[in-house]
N, C-alpha and C positions, 0 to 999 in steps of 0.2 A: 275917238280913235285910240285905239290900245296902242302905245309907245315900243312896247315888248312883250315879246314872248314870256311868263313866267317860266321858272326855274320848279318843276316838279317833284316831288317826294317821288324814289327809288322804292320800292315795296319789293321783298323778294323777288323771285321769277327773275334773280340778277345773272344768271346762265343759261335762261331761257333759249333753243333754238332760232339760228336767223329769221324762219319762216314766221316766228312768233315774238321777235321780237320785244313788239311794240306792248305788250300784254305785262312788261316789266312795268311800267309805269301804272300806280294806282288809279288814276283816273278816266285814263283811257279804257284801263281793266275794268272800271263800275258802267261806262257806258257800253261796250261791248258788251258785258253778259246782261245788262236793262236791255239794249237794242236787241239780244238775241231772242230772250223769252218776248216781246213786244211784240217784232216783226214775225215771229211763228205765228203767233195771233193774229196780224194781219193777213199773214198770208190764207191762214186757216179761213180766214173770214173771207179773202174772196172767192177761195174755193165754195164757199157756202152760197156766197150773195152769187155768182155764178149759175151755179145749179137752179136756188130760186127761181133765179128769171128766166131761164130757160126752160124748167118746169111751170110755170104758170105761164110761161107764152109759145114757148114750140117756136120761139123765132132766132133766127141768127142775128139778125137785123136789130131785132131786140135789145138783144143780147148784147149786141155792138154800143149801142146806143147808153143804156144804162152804162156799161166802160168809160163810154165818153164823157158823161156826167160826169165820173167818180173826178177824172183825169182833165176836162177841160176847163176848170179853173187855175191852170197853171199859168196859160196863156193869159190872165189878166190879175194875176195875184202875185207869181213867183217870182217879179221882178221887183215887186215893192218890199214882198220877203228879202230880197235879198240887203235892202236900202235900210231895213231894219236890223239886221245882221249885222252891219257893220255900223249901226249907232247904239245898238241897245248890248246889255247884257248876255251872250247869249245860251247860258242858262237859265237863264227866268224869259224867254222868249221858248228855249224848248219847254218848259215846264206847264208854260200856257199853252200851247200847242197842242202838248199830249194829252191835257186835263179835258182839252175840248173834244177833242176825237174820241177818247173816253167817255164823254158823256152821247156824242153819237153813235157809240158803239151799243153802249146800253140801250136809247131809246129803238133802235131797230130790235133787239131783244124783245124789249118788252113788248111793240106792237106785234110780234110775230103771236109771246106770248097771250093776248087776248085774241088772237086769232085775226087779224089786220093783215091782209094778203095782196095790198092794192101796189099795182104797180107805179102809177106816180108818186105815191109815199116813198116805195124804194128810190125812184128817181131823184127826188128833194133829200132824202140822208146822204146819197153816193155823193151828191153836190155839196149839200153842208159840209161834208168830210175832205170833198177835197180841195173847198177853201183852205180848212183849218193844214190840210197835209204843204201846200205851196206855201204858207208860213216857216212849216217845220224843215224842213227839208237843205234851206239854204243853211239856217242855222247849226243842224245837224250836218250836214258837208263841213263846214266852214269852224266848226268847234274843234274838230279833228288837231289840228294844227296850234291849241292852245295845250292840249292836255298831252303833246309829246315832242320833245324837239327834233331840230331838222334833219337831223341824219335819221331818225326814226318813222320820219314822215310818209315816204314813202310805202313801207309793212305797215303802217297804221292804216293808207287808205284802203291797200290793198284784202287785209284784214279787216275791214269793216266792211268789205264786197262781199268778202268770204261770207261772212255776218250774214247777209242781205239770204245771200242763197245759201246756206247752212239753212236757214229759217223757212228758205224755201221748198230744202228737202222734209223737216219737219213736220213744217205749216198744212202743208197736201195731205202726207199720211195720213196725219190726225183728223183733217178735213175730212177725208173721204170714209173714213171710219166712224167717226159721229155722223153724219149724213146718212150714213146705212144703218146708226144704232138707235140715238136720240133725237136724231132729226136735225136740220140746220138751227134750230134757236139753241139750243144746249152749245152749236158754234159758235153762236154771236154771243151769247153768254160769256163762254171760256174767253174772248178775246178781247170783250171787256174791263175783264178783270187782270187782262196777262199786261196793260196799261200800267198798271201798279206797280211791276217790276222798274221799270226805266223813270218814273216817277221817284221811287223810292233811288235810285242809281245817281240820279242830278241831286238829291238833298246831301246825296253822304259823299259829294265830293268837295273836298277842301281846295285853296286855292290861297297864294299869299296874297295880301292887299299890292295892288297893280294902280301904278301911279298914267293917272288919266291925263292926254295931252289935250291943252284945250284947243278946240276947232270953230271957224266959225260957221254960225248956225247956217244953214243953206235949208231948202224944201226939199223934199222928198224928190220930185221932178230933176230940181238941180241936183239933188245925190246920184241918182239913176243917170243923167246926161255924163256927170263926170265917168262914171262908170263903163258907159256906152261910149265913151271917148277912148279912152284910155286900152279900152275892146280894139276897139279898130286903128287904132297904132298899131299894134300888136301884132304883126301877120303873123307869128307860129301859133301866138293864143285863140287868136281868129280860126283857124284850119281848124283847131282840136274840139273847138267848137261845132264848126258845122259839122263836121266828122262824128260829132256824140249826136247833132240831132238828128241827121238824116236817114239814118235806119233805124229810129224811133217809127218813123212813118213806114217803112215798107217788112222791117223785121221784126222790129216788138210784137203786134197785132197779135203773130202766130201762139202766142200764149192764154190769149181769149180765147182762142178760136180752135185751142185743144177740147174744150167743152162740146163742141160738135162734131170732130172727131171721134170723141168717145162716144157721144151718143148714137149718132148717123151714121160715120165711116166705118168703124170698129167694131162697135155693138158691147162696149164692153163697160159700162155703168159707171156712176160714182166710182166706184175703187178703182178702174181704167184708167178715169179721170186722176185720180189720186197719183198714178202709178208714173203716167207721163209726165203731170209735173214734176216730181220726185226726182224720174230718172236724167230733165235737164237742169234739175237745182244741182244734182250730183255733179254732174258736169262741169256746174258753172263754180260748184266749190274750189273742184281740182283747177278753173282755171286761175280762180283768184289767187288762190297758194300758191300756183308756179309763178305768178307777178311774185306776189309777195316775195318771195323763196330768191328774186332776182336782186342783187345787189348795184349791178351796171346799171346806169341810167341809159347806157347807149341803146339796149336790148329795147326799150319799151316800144321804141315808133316803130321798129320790125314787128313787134308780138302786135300793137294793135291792127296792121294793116295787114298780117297776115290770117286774125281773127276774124277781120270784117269780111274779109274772101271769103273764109271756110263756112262764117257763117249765113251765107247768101247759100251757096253751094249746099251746106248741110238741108237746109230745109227743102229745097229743090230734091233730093233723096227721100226725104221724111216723106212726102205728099206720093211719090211713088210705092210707098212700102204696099204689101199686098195683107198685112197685118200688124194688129198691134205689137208681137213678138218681134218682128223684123224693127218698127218703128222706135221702139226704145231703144235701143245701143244706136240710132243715128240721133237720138233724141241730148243720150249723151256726149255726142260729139258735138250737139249743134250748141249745148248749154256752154261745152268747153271755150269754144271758138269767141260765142258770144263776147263771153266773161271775161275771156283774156281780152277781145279788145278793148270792153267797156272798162275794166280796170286798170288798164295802159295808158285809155286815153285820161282818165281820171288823175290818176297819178303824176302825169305830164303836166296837166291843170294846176292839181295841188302846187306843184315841186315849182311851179315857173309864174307863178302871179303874184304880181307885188302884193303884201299881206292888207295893206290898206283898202281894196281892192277887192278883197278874197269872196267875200259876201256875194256883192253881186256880181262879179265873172261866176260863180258859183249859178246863181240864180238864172243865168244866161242857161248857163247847160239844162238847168232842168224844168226850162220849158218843151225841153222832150216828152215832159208829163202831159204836155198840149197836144203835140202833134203823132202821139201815140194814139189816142181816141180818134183822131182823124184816120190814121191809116187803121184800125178796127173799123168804125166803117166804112171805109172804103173795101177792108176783108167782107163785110157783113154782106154789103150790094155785091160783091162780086161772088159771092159767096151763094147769096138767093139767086145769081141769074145763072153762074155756068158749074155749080157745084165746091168744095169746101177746097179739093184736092190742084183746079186750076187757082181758085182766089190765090192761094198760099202760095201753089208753085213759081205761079208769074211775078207775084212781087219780089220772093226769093232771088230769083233770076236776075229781075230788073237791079235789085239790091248785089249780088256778085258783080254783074257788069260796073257798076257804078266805082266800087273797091278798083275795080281794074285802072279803069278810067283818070279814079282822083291819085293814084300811084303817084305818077309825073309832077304831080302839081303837091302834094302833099311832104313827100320827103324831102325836098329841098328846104321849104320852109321848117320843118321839124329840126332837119341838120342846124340849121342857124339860129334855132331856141335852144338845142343842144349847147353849140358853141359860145354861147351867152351864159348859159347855165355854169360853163366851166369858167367865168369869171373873162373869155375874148371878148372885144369890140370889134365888132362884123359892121360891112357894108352893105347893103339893102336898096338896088336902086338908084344909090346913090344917095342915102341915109344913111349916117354915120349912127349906128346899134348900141349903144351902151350893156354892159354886163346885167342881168338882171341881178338883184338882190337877195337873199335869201330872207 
């Protein structure tokens, strides 16, 4: 268990704008621009592996399917990721992470390069990868909060959202531009190697020696229990929770499932393809900046609950459009909406979990990487029986109604994480609330 926060090196960027903050500090600076050129790559890469399988199967269902691969080893990995996160190093935990995706990155290359086009091969790399990605992922959450202190904490998470979808505006272009030049292995190639970046970003960050408190040894099982306890005290952390997973299953999908869009509904190719995603990475940049850009902690449970509406609501628009030109500028409103809430609610997470802790509340959220593949196929089947335009719209829907619904029940318990956060002791039930900690 890490005792304390280290004291970081100041590196210019010492009047850096609020929005950008957190980009003073060296450290966080080396893994932001490793995570930026990485996650381009990734992104590039699933616009690639995308196309693939929908070009060699003509299937949506397919299509779905392979997603769920990439993405449903969360649900039995990224909880033990997280148990590791808070007993290991966790930069030599990302380092092994990345090196291993790295090396699935390349073997899809290569088998593409002799000419290997089988779809269960693709099935078995999206799976190896997404073991290795439920390791990273906690760690990579949860590192955030070593390499900047707590008043910076906040712009740091919010800025590494940005990251995510900056990369996602990137990632597409480029995607769908070698797709149309060189073919999708010149993508899996470049994405490969763009590994190397954030590899090289964790060696050259320094760190003073950090005096280790001893703990006793407990199992894996028993780390996770404590964890999952300490969860469920917590009713604000609990909310933000299910709140981060639940439109994994009925909203996320809709980013698969632009692939058939472009292909079927639009008519508008690879570059289509490139263009939609692009135009909700845009989106979701401007929304992580406006978190970012926020100094009030009070602002964030408004910005996320008002996110979750619009973006149920936006995609319900999108599946209306009569073209691709109509569909983009709803495309960037839906990426807005998104973003702002996912990064409110993140932030909330960040700012309000005892650091001991942090790992796996961490690991909790992002078995959304689980139930994402789920609600892609469930896009998929609904998708083969009543066409692309209801799949999307009705889960849209069902996702709005639901934002409305959890209104009532949601802000109450936020105001009393809130009021914790400023250092009050609140009543709960009849639970005397201690101040959370920073």
């Amino acid at each position: 268990m890490r005792l304390h926060r280290p004291h970081l090196p100041v590196l210019s960027l010492s009047k850096a704008p609020p929005v950008f903050s957190a980009l003073k500090h060296r450290n966080y600076r080396l893994l932001w621009a490793g995570n930026l050129i990485s996650q381009s790559g990734d992104w590039m890469d699933l616009i690639a592996f995308n196309w693939l399988v929908y070009s060699l199967t003509g299937s949506a269902l397919q299509l779905a399917i392979a997603n769920a691969l990439r993405a449903v080893p969360a649900i039995f990995f990224t909880l033990i990721g997280g148990v590791l996160s808070d007993r290991m190093d966790r930069r030599k935990l990302l380092f092994i992470t990345q090196l291993t995706m790295m090396a699935f990155a390349f073997a899809l290359a290569i088998t593409l390069s002799f000419g290997i086009e089988n779809i269960w091969l693709l099935y078995a790399i999206a799976f190896g990868r997404g073991v290795a990605t439920s390791f990273n992922q906690p760690a990579r959450q949860a590192m955030i909060s070593e390499l900047v202190p707590p008043d910076d904490l906040p712009n740091a998470v919010a800025l590494n959202s940005a990251t995510v979808n900056l990369s996602h505006v990137i990632g597409p272009a480029i995607g769908g531009i070698l797709i149309a030049t060189i073919g999708v292995t010149g993508a899996f190639y470049l994405n490969a190697f763009s590994f190397i970046a954030v590899l090289y970003s964790l060696v050259l960050m320094t760190f003073p020696p950090q005096e280790i408190k001893p703990r006793r040894q407990r199992s894996i099982i028993g780390d996770l229990g404590d964890g999952l306890r300490y969860l469920r005290q917590e009713h604000g952390l609990r909310m933000l929770v299910i709140l981060a997973l639940v439109p994994m299953l009925l909203g996320q999908p809709y980013q698969t499932m632009l692939a058939v869009f472009a292909a079927d509904v639009f008519d508008a190719g690879a570059t289509g393809l490139g263009l939609m995603q692009s135009m909700a990475a845009v989106g979701a940049v401007a929304g992580a900046l406006t978190v970012a850009s926020s100094r009030a902690s009070s602002n964030f449970h408004r910005q996320m609950m008002t996110g979750l509406l619009f973006f149920g609501g936006g995609l319900v628009l999108f599946v209306l459009s009569p073209s691709i030109w109509v569909a983009l500028p709803i495309l960037l409103a839906i990426g807005f909406s998104r973003q702002t809430y996912q990064t409110s609610n993140n932030t909330l997470i960040q700012m309000n979990v005892d650091p001991e802790y942090r790992g796996r509340v961490l690991s909790v959220l992002f078995l959304r990487r689980g139930l994402q593949p789920l609600g892609t196929v469930l896009a998929g089947v609904l998708a083969s029986a009543f066409g692309p335009r209801i799949a999307i719209g009705s889960m849209g829907a069902a996702l709005a109604i639901i934002a409305i619904l959890a209104m009532p029940y949601a802000l109450p318990a936020l105001k009393e994480m809130g009021a914790r956060m400023r250092g009050e002791t609140v009543t709960v039930e009849g639970e005397v609330k201690q101040p959370i900690r920073a």
